[in-house]
PLY file of the C-alpha trace (Angstrom):
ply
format ascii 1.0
element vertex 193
property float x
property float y
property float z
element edge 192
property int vertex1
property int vertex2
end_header
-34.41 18.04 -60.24
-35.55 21.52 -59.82
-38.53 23.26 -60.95
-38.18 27.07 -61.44
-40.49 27.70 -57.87
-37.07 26.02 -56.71
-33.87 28.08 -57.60
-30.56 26.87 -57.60
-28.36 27.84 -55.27
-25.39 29.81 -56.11
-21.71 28.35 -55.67
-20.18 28.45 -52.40
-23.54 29.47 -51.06
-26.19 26.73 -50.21
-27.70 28.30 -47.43
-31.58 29.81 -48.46
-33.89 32.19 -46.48
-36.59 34.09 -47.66
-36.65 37.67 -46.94
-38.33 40.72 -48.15
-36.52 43.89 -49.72
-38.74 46.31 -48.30
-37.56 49.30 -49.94
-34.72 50.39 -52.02
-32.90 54.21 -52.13
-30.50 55.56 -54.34
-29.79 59.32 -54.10
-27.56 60.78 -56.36
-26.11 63.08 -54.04
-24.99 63.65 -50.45
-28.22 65.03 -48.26
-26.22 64.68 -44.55
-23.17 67.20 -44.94
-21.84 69.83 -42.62
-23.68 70.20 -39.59
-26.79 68.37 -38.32
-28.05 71.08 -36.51
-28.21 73.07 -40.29
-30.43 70.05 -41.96
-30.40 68.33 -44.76
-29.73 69.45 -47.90
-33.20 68.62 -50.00
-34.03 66.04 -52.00
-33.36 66.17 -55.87
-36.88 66.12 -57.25
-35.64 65.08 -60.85
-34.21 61.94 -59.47
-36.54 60.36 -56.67
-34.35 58.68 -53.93
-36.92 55.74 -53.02
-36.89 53.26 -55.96
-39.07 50.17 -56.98
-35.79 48.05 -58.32
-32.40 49.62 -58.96
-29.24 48.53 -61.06
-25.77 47.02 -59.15
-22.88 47.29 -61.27
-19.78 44.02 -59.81
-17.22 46.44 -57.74
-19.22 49.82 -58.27
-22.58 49.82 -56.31
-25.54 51.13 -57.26
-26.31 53.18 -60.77
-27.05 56.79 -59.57
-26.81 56.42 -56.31
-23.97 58.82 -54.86
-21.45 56.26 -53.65
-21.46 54.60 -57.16
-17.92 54.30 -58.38
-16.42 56.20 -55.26
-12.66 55.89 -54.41
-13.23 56.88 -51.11
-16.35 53.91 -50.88
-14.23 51.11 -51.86
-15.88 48.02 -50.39
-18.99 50.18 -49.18
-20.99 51.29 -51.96
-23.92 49.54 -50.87
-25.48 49.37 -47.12
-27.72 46.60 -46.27
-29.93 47.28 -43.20
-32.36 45.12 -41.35
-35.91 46.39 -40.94
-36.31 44.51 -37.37
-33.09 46.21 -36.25
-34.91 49.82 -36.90
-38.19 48.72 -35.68
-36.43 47.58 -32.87
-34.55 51.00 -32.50
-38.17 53.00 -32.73
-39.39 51.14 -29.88
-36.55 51.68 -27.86
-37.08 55.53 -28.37
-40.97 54.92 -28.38
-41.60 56.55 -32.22
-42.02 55.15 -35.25
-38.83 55.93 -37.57
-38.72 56.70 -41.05
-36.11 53.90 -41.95
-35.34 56.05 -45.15
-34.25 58.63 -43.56
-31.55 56.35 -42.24
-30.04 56.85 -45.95
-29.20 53.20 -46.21
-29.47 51.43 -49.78
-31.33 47.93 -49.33
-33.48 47.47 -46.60
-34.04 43.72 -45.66
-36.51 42.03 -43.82
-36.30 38.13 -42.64
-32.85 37.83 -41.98
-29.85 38.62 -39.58
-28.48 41.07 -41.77
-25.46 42.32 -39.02
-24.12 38.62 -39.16
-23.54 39.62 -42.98
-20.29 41.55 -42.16
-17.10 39.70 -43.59
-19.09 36.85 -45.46
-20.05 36.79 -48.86
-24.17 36.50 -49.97
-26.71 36.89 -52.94
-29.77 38.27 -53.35
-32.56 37.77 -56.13
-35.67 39.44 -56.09
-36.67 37.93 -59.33
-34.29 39.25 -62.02
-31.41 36.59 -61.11
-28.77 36.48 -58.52
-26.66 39.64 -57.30
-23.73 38.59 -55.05
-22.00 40.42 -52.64
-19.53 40.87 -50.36
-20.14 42.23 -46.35
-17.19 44.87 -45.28
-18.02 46.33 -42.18
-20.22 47.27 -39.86
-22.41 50.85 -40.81
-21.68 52.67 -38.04
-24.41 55.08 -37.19
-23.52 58.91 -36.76
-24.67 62.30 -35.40
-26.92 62.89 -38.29
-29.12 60.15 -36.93
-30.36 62.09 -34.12
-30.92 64.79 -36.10
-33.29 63.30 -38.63
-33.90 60.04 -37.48
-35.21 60.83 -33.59
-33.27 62.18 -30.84
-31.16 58.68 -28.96
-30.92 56.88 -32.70
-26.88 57.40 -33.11
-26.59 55.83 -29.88
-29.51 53.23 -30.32
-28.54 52.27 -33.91
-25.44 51.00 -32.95
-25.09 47.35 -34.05
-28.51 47.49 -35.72
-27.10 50.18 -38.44
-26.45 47.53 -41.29
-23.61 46.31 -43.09
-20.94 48.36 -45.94
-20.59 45.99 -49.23
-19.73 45.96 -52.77
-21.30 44.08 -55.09
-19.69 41.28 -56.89
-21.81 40.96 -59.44
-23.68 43.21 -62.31
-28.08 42.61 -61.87
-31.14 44.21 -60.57
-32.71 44.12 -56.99
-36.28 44.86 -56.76
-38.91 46.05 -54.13
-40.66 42.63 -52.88
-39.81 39.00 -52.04
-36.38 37.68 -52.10
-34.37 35.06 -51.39
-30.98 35.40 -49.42
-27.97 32.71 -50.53
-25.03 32.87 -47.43
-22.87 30.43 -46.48
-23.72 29.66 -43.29
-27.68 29.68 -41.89
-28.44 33.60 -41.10
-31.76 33.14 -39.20
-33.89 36.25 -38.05
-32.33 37.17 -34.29
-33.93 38.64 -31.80
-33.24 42.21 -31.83
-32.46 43.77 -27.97
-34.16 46.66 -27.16
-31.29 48.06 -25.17
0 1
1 2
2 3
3 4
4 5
5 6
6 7
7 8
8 9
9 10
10 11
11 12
12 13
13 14
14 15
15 16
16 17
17 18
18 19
19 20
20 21
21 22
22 23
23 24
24 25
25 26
26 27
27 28
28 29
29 30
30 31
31 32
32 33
33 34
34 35
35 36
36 37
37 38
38 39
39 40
40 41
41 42
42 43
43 44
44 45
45 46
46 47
47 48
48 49
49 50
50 51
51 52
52 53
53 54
54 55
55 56
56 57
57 58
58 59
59 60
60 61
61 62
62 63
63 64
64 65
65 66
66 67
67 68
68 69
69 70
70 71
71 72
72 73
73 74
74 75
75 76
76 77
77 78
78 79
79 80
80 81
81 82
82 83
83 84
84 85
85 86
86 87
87 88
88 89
89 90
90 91
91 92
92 93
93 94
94 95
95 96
96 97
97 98
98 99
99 100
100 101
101 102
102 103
103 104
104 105
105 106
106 107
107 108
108 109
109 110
110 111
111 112
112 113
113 114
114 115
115 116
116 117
117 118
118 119
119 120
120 121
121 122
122 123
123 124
124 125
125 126
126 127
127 128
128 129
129 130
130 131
131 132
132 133
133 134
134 135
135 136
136 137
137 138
138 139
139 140
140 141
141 142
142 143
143 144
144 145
145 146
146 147
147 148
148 149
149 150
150 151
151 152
152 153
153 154
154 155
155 156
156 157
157 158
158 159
159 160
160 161
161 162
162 163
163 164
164 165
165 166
166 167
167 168
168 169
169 170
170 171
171 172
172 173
173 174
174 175
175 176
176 177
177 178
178 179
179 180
180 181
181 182
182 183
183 184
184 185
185 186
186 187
187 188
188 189
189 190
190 191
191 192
């Protein structure tokens, strides 16, 4: 018997941590094109990028967000990040980062989120279950230097998160969470490198 402090776990996926979305982005367009040394484009002020919940649509990513329904995205539309993995980065460089400006979707904290690549896993912040499925790794690129801090392309490397769809339609939200994997996906211990 379960009482609804106790949710049920999803099929195939018994395994439950408790993590923390710590912040969510959608931007509906591209900021890091061309060059890094010319900047990023701005933000769209009609649309703010940093979001209390957003929308996941099963095989199309994230409503508004500029990888939503992409050909070329096709089992990426959605990057999950750890938050100890860019901590971890910022203290290898000695600065704090501004994780957003990493431009990643879902940023997680509690959980191995790099052992997420080629397994399937659910988040709910609340609003019911979203699963998904992890692709591959995010590789980190040039840009990162540019606006994250001078060494992060380098740094971020296997700390940069994992590509995925989503497998199902629901709603992720800005707060506690639980993760559903397959296997146990404790926190790791980050290397400074």
């Amino acid at each position: 018997m379960t009482s609804a402090d106790d949710p049920v776990a999803p099929d195939g996926l018994p395994c439950r941590t408790d993590v923390v979305v710590g912040l969510l982005l959608a931007s509906p367009r591209h900021r890091y094109e061309g060059r890094p040394a010319d900047g990023a484009l701005p933000a769209d002020q009609s649309s703010p990028e940093l979001r209390d919940h957003v929308e996941l649509r099963a095989g199309l990513g994230i409503v508004g967000d500029r990888y939503f329904a992409a050909r070329a995205h096709v089992h990426a539309s959605v990057t999950v990040v750890g938050l100890e993995g860019l901590e971890a980065v910022g203290r290898a460089l000695g600065t704090d980062l501004d994780v957003a400006a990493t431009r990643r979707n879902v940023f997680l904290r509690g959980a191995d989120v790099e052992a997420l690549r080629g397994q399937p896993f659910a988040l709910d912040s609340g609003q019911g279950v979203v699963r998904f499925r992890g692709y591959r790794p995010a590789n980190p690129c040039a840009w990162m230097d540019h606006e994250v801090a001078p060494g992060a392309f380098r740094a971020m490397r296997g700390r940069a998160g994992v590509r995925c769809d989503p497998e199902s339609d629901g709603v992720l939200s800005v707060g506690p969470a639980t993760l559903w994997t397959a296997a146990p996906v404790p926190l790791r211990a980050t290397p400074t490198r």
